[in-house]
Biotite code that builds the C-alpha atoms (Angstrom):
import biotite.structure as struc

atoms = struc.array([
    struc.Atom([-23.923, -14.868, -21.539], chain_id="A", res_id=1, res_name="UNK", atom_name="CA", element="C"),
    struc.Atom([-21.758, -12.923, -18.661], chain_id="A", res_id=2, res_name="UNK", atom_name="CA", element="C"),
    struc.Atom([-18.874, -13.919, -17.742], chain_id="A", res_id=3, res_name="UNK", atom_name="CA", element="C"),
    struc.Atom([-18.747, -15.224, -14.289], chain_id="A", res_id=4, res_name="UNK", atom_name="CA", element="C"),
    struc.Atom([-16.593, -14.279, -11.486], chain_id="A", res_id=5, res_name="UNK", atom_name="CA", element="C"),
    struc.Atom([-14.431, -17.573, -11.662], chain_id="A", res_id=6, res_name="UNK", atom_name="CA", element="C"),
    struc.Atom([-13.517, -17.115, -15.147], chain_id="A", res_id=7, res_name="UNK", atom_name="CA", element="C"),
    struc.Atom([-10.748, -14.493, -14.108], chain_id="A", res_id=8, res_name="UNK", atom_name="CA", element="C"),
    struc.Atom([-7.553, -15.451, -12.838], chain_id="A", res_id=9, res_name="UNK", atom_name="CA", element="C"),
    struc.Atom([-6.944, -14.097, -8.716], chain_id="A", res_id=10, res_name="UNK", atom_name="CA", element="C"),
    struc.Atom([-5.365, -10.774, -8.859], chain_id="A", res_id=11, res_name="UNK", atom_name="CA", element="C"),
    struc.Atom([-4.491, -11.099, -5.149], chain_id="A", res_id=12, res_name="UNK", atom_name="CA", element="C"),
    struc.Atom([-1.195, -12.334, -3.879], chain_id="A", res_id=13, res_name="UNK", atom_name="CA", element="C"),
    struc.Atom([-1.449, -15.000, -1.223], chain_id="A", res_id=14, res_name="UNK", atom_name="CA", element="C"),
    struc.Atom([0.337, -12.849, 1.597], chain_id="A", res_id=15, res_name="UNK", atom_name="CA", element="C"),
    struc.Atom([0.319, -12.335, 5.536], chain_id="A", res_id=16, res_name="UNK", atom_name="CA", element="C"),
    struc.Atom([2.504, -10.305, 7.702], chain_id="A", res_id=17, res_name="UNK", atom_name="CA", element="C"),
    struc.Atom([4.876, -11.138, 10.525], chain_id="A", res_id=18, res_name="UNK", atom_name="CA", element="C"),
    struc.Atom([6.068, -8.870, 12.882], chain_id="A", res_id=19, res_name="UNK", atom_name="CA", element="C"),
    struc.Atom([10.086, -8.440, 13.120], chain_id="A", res_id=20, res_name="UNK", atom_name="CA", element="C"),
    struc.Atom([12.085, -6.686, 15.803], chain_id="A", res_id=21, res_name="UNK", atom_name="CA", element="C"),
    struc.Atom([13.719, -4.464, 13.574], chain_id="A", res_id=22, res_name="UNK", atom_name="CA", element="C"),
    struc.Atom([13.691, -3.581, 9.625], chain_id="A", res_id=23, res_name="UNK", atom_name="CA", element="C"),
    struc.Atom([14.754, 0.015, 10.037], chain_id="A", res_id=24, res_name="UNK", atom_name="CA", element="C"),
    struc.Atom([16.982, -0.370, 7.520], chain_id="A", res_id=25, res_name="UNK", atom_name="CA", element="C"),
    struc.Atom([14.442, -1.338, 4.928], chain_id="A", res_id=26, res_name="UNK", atom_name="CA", element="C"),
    struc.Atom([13.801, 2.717, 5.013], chain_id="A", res_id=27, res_name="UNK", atom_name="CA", element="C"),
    struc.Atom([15.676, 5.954, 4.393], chain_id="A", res_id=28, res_name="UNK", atom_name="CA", element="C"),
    struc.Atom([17.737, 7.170, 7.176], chain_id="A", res_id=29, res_name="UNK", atom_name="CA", element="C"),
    struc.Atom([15.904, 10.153, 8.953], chain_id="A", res_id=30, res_name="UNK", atom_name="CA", element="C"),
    struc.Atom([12.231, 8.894, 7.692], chain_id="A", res_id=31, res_name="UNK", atom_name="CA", element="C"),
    struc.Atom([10.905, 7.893, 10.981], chain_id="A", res_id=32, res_name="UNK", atom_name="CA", element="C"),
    struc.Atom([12.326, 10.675, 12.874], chain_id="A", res_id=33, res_name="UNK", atom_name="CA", element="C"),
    struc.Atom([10.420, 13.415, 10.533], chain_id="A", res_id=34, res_name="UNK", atom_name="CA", element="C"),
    struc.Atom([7.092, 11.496, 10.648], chain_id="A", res_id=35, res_name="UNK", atom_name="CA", element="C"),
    struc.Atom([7.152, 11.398, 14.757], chain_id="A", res_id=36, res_name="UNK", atom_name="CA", element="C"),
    struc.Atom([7.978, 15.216, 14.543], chain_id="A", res_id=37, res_name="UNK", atom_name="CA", element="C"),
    struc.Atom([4.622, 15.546, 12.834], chain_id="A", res_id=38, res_name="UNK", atom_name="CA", element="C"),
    struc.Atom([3.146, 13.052, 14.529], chain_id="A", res_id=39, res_name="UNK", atom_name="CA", element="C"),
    struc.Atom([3.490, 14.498, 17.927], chain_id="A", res_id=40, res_name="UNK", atom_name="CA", element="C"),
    struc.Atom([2.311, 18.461, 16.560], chain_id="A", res_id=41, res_name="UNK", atom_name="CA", element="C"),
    struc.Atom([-0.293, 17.637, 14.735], chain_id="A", res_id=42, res_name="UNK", atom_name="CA", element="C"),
    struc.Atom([0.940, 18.105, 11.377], chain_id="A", res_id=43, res_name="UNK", atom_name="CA", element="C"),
    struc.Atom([1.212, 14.810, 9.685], chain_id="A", res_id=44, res_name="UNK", atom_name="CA", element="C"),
    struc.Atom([-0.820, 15.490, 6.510], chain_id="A", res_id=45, res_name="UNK", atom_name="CA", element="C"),
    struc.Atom([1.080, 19.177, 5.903], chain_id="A", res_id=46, res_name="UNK", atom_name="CA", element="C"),
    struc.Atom([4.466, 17.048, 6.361], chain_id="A", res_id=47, res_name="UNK", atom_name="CA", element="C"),
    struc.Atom([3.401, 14.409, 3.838], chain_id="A", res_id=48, res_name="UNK", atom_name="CA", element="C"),
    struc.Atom([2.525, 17.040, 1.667], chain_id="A", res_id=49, res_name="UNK", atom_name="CA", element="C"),
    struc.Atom([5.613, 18.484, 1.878], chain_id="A", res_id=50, res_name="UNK", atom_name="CA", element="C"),
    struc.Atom([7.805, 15.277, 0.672], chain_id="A", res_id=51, res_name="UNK", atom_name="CA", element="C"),
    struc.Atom([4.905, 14.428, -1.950], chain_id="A", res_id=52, res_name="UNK", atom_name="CA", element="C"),
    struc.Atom([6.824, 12.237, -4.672], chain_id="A", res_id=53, res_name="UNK", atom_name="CA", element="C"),
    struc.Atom([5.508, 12.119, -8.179], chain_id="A", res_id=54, res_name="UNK", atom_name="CA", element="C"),
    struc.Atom([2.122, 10.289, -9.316], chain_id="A", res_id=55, res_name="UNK", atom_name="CA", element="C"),
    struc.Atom([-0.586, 10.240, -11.395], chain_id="A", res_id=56, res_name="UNK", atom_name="CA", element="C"),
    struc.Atom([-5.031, 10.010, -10.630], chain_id="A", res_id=57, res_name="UNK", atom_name="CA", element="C"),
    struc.Atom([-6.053, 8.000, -13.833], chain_id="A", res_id=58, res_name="UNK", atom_name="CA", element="C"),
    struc.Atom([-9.256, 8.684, -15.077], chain_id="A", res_id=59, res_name="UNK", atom_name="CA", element="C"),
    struc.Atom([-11.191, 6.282, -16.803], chain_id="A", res_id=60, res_name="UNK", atom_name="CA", element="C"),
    struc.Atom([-10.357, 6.482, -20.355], chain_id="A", res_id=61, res_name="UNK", atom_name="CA", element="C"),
    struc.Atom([-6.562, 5.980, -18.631], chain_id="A", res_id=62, res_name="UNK", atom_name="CA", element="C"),
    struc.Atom([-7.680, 2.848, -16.913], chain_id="A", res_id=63, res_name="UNK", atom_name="CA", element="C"),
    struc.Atom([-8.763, 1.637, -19.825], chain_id="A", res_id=64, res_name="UNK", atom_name="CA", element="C"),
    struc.Atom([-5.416, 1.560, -21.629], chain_id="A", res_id=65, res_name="UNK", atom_name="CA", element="C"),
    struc.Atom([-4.092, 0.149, -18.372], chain_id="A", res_id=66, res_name="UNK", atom_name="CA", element="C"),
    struc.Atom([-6.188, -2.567, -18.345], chain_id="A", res_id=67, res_name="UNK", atom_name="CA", element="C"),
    struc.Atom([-5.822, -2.865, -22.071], chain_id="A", res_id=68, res_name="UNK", atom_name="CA", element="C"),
    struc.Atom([-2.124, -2.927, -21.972], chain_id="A", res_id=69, res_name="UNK", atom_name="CA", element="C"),
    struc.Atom([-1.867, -5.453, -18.831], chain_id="A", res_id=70, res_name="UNK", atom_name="CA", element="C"),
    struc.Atom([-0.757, -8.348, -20.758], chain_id="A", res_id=71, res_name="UNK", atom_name="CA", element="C"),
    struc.Atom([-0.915, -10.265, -17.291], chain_id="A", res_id=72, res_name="UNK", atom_name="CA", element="C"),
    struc.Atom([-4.682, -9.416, -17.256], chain_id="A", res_id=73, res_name="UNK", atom_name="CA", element="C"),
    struc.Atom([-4.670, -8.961, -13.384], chain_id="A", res_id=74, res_name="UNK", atom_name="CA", element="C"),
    struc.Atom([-5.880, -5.635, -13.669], chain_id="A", res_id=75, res_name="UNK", atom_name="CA", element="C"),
    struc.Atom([-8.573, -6.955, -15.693], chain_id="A", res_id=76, res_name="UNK", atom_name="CA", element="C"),
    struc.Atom([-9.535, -9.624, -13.093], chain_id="A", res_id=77, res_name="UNK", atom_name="CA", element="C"),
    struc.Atom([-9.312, -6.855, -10.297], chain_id="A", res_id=78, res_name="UNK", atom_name="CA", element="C"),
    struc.Atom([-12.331, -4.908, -12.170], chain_id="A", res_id=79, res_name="UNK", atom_name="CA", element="C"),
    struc.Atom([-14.222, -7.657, -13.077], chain_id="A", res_id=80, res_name="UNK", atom_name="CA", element="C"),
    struc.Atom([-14.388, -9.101, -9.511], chain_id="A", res_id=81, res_name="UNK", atom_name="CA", element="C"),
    struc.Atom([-14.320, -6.470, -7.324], chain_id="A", res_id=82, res_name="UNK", atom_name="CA", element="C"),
    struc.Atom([-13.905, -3.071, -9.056], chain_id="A", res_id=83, res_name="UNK", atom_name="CA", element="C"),
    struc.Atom([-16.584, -0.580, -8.027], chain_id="A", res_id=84, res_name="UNK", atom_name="CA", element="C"),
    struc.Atom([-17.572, 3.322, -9.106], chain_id="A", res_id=85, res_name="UNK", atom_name="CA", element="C"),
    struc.Atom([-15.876, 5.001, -5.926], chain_id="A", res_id=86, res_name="UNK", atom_name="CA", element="C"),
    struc.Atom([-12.132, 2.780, -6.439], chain_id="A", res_id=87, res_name="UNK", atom_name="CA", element="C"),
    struc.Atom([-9.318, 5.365, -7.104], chain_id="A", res_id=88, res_name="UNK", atom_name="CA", element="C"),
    struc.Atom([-6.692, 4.279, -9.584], chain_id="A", res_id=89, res_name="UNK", atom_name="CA", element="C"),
    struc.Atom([-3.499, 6.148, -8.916], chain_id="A", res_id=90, res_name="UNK", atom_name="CA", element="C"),
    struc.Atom([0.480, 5.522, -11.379], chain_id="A", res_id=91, res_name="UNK", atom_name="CA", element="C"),
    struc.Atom([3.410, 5.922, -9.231], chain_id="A", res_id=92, res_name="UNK", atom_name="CA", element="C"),
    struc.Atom([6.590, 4.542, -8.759], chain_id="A", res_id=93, res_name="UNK", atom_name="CA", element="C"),
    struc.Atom([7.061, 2.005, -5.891], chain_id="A", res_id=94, res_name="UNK", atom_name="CA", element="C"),
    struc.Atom([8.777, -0.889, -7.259], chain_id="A", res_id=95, res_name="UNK", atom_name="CA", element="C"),
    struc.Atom([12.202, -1.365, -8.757], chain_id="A", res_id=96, res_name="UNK", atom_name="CA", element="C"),
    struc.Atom([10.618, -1.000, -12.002], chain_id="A", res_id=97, res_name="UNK", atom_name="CA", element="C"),
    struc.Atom([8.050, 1.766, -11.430], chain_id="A", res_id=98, res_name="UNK", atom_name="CA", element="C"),
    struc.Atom([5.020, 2.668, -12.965], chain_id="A", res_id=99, res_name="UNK", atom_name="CA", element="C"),
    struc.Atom([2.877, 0.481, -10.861], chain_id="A", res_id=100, res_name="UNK", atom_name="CA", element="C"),
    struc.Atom([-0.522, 0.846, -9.795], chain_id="A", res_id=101, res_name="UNK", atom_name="CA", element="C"),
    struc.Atom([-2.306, 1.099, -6.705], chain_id="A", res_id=102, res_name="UNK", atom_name="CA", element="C"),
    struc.Atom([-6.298, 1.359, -6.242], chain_id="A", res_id=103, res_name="UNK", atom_name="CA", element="C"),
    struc.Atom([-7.954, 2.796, -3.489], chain_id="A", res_id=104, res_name="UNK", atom_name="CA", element="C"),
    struc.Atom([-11.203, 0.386, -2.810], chain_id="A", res_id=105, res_name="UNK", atom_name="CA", element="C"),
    struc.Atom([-13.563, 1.275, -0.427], chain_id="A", res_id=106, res_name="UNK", atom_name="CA", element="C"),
    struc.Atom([-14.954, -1.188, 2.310], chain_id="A", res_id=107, res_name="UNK", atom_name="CA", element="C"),
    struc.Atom([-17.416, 1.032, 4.584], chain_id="A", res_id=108, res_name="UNK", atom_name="CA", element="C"),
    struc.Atom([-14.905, 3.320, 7.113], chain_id="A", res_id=109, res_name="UNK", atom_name="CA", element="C"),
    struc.Atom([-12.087, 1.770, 5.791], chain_id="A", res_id=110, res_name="UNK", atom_name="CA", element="C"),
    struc.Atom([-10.301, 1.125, 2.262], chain_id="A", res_id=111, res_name="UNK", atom_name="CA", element="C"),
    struc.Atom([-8.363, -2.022, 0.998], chain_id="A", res_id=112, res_name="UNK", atom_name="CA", element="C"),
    struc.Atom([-5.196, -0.229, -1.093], chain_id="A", res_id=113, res_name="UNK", atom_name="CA", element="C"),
    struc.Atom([-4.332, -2.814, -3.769], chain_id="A", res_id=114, res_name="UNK", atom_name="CA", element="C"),
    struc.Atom([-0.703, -2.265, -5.265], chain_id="A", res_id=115, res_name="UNK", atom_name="CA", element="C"),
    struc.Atom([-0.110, -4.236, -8.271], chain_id="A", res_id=116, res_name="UNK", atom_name="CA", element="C"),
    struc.Atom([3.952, -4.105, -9.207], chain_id="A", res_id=117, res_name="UNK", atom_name="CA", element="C"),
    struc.Atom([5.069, -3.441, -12.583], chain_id="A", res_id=118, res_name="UNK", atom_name="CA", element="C"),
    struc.Atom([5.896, -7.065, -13.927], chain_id="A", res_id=119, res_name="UNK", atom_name="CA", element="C"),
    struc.Atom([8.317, -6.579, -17.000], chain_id="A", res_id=120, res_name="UNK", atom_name="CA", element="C"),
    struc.Atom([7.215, -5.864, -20.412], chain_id="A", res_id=121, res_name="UNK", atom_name="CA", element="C"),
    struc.Atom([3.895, -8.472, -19.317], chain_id="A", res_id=122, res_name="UNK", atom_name="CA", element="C"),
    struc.Atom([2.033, -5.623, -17.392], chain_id="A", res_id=123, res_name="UNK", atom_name="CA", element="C"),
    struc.Atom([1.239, -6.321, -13.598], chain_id="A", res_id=124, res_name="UNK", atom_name="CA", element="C"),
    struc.Atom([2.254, -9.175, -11.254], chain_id="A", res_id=125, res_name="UNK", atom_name="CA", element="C"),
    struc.Atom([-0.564, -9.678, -8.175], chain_id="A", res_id=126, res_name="UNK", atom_name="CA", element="C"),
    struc.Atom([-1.666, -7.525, -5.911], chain_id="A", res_id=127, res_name="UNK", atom_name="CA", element="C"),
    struc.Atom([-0.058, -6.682, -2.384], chain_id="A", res_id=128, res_name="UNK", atom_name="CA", element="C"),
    struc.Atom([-2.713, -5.187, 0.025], chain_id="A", res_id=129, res_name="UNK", atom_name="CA", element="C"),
    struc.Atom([-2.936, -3.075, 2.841], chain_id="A", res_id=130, res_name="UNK", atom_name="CA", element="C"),
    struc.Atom([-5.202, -1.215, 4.686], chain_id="A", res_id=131, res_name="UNK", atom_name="CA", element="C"),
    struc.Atom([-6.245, 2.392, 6.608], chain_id="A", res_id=132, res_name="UNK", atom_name="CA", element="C"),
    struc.Atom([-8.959, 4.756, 7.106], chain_id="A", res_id=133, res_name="UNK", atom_name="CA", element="C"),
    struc.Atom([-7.341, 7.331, 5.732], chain_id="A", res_id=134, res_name="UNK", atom_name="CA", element="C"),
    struc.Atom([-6.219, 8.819, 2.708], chain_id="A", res_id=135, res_name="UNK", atom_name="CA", element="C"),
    struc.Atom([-3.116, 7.407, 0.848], chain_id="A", res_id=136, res_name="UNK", atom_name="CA", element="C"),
    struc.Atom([-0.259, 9.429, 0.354], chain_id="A", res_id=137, res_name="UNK", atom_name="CA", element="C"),
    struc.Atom([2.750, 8.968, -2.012], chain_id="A", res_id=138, res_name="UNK", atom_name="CA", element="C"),
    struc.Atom([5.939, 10.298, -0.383], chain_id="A", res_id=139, res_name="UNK", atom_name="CA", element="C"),
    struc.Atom([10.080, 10.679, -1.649], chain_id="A", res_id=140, res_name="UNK", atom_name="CA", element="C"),
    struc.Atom([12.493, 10.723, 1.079], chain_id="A", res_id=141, res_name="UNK", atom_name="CA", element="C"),
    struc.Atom([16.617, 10.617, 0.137], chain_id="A", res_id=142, res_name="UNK", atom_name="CA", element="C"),
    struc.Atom([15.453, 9.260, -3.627], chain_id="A", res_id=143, res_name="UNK", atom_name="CA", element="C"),
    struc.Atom([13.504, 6.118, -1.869], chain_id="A", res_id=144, res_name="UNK", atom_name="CA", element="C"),
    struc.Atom([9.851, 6.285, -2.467], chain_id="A", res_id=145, res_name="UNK", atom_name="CA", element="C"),
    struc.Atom([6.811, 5.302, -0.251], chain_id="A", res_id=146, res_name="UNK", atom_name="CA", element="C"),
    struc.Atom([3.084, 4.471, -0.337], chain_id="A", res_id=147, res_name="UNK", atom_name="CA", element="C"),
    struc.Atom([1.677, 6.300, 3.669], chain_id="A", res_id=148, res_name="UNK", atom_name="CA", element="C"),
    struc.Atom([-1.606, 5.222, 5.095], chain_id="A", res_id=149, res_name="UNK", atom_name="CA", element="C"),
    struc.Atom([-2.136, 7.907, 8.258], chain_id="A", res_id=150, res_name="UNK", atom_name="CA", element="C"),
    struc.Atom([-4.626, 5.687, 10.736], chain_id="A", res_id=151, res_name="UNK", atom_name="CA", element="C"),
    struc.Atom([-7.291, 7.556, 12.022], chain_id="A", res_id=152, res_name="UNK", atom_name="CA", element="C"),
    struc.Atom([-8.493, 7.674, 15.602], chain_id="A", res_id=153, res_name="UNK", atom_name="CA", element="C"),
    struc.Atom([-12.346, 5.366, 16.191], chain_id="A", res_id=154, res_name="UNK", atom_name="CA", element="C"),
    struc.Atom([-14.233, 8.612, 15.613], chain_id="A", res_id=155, res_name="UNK", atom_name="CA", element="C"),
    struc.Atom([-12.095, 9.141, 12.082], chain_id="A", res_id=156, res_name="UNK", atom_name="CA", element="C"),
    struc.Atom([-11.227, 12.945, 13.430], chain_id="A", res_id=157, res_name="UNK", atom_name="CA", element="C"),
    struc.Atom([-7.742, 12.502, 14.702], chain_id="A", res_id=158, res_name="UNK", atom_name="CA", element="C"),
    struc.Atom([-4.269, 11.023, 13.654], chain_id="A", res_id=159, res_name="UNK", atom_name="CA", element="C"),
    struc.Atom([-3.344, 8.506, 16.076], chain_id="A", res_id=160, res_name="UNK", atom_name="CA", element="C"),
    struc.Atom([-0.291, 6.756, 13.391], chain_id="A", res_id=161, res_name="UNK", atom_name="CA", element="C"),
    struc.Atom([0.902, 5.652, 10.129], chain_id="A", res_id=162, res_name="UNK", atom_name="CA", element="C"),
    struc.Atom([1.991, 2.849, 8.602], chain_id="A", res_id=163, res_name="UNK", atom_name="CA", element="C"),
    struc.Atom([4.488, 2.574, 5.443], chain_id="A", res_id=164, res_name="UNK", atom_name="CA", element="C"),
    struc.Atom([4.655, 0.347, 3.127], chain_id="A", res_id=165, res_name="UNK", atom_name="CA", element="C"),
    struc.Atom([8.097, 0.249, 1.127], chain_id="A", res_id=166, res_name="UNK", atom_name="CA", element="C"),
    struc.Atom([7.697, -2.252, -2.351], chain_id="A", res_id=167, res_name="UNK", atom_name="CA", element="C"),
    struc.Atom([11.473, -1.380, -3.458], chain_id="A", res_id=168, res_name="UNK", atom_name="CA", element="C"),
    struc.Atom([13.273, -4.101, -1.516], chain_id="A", res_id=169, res_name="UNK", atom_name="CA", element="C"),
    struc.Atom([16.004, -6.644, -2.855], chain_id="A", res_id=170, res_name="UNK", atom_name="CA", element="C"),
    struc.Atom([15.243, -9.210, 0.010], chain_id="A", res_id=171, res_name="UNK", atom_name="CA", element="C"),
    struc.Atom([11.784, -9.139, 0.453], chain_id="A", res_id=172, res_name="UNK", atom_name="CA", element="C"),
    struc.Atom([8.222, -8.921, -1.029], chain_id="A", res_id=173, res_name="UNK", atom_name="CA", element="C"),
    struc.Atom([7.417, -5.591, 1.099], chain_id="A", res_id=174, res_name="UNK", atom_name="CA", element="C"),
    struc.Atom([8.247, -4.503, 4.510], chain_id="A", res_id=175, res_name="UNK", atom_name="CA", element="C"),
    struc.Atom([5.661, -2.224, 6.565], chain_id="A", res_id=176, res_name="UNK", atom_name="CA", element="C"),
    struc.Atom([6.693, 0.489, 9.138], chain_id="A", res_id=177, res_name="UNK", atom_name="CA", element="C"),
    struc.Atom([4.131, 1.294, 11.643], chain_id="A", res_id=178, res_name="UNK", atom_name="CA", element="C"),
    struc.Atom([4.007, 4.222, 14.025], chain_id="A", res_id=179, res_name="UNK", atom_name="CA", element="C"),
    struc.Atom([1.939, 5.419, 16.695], chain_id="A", res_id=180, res_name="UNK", atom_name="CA", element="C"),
    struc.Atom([1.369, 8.276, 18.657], chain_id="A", res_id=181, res_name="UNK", atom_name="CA", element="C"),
    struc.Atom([0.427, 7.804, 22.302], chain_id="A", res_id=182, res_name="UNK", atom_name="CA", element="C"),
    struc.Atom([-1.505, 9.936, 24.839], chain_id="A", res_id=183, res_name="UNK", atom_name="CA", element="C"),
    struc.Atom([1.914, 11.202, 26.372], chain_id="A", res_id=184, res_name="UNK", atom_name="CA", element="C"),
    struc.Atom([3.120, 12.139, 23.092], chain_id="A", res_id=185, res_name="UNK", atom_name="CA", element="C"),
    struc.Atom([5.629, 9.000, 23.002], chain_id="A", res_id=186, res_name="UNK", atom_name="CA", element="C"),
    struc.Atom([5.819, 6.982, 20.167], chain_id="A", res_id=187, res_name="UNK", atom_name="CA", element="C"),
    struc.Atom([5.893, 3.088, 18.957], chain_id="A", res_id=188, res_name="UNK", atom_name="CA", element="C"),
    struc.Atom([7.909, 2.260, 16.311], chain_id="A", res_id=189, res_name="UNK", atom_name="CA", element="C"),
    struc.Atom([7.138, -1.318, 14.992], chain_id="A", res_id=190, res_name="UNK", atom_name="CA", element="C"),
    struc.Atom([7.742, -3.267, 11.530], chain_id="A", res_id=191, res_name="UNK", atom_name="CA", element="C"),
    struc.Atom([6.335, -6.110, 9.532], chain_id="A", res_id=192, res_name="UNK", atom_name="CA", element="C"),
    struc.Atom([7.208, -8.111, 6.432], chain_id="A", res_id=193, res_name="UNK", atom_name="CA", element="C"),
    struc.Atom([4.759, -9.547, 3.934], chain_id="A", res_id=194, res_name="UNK", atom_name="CA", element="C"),
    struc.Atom([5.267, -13.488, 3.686], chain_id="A", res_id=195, res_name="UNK", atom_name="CA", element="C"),
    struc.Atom([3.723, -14.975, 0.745], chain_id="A", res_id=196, res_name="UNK", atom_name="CA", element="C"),
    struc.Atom([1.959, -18.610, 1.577], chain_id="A", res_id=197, res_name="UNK", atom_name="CA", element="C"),
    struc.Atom([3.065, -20.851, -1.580], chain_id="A", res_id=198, res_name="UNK", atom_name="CA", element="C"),
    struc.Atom([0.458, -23.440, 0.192], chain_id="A", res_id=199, res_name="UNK", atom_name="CA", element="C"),
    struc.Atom([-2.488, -20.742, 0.875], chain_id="A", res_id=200, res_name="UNK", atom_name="CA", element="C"),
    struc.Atom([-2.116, -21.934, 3.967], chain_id="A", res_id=201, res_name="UNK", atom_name="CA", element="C"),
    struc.Atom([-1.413, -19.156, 6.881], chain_id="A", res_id=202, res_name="UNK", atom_name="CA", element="C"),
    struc.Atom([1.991, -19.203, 8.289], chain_id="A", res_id=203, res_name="UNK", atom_name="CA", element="C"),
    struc.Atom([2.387, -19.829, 11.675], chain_id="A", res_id=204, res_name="UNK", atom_name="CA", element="C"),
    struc.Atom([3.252, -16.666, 13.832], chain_id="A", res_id=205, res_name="UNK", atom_name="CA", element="C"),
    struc.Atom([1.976, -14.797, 11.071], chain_id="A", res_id=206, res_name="UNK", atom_name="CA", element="C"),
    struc.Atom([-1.313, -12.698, 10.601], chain_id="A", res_id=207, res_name="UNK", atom_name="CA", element="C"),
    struc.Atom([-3.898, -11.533, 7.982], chain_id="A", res_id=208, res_name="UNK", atom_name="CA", element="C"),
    struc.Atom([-4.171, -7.951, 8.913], chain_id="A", res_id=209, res_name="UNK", atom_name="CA", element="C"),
    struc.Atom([-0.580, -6.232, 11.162], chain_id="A", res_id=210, res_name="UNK", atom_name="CA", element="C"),
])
């Protein structure tokens, strides 16, 4: 008999956002300034590009030994539940330890990016997520490294922001940097921290989605 769905463990962590006034120093001095340079010419994905930091696109004999090795079996419950043909898989180095993974899952115009954190010699804690309808970009600035989700315009033909998503942080679960281009070429700067809900319960002043 198949396993069912509720015989894996939930690979998702119970998180939500809240919106602070200020975490700019949750990211590299100089960061912001670079991506509203590109932001404001046009050139966002060539300046990614340029400060590209080191990852790997597993293929599917390399998920397996992923999954295989993920002692934690979150992985495992992430594939069984909700993994699908089109998901990317991608190695990199986000969190303290590195090595993490993050999959790319489709969800019509949009994608769900699921970062599971390195957890020890165990394998992988639960997932953060965040979302875009763009590509996902893995970016090094002053030895501090990034997952960048550009946000594309309602017709999905234009730039119109990014948000970043920093998993290296000694006080908090993750912290988000958002920014935005507007029609006068002026841009909004704004941040968010991930709040994990011991109760499942939403926190108040806080919100599923940033």
């Amino acid at each position: 008999m198949a396993a069912k769905a509720e015989d894996y463990k939930n690979f998702r962590e119970t998180v939500y956002f809240e919106k602070e006034k200020n975490l700019s120093d949750e990211f590299a001095t100089g960061l912001a300034d670079y991506l509203k340079k590109h932001l404001k010419v046009g050139t966002l994905e060539k300046g990614l590009k340029k400060i590209s930091s080191d990852y790997t696109i597993l293929n599917k004999k390399e998920k397996e030994k992923a999954i295989k090795k993920d002692k934690n079996k979150m992985l495992r419950s992430y594939q069984m539940t909700e993994g699908q043909k089109l998901d990317e898989w991608f190695q990199v180095n986000l969190s303290e330890v590195g090595n993490d993974i993050v999959i790319k899952h489709p969800e019509g115009n949009e994608a769900i990016f699921y970062f599971f954190p390195t957890w020890s010699e165990v394998g992988y804690d639960m997932a953060l997520r965040a979302e875009g309808k763009g590509d996902v970009y893995f970016i090094s600035w002053k030895n501090n490294n990034y997952m960048a989700i550009p946000e594309m315009n309602s017709k999905g033909d234009k730039i119109k922001g990014i948000t970043i998503c920093n998993y290296n942080s000694s006080s908090y679960v993750g912290s988000l940097m958002r920014i935005e281009i507007n029609r006068d070429k002026t841009t909004d700067v704004s941040y968010y921290l991930y709040v994990i809900s011991g109760t499942g319960q939403q926190p108040e002043g806080a919100t599923y989605w940033p």
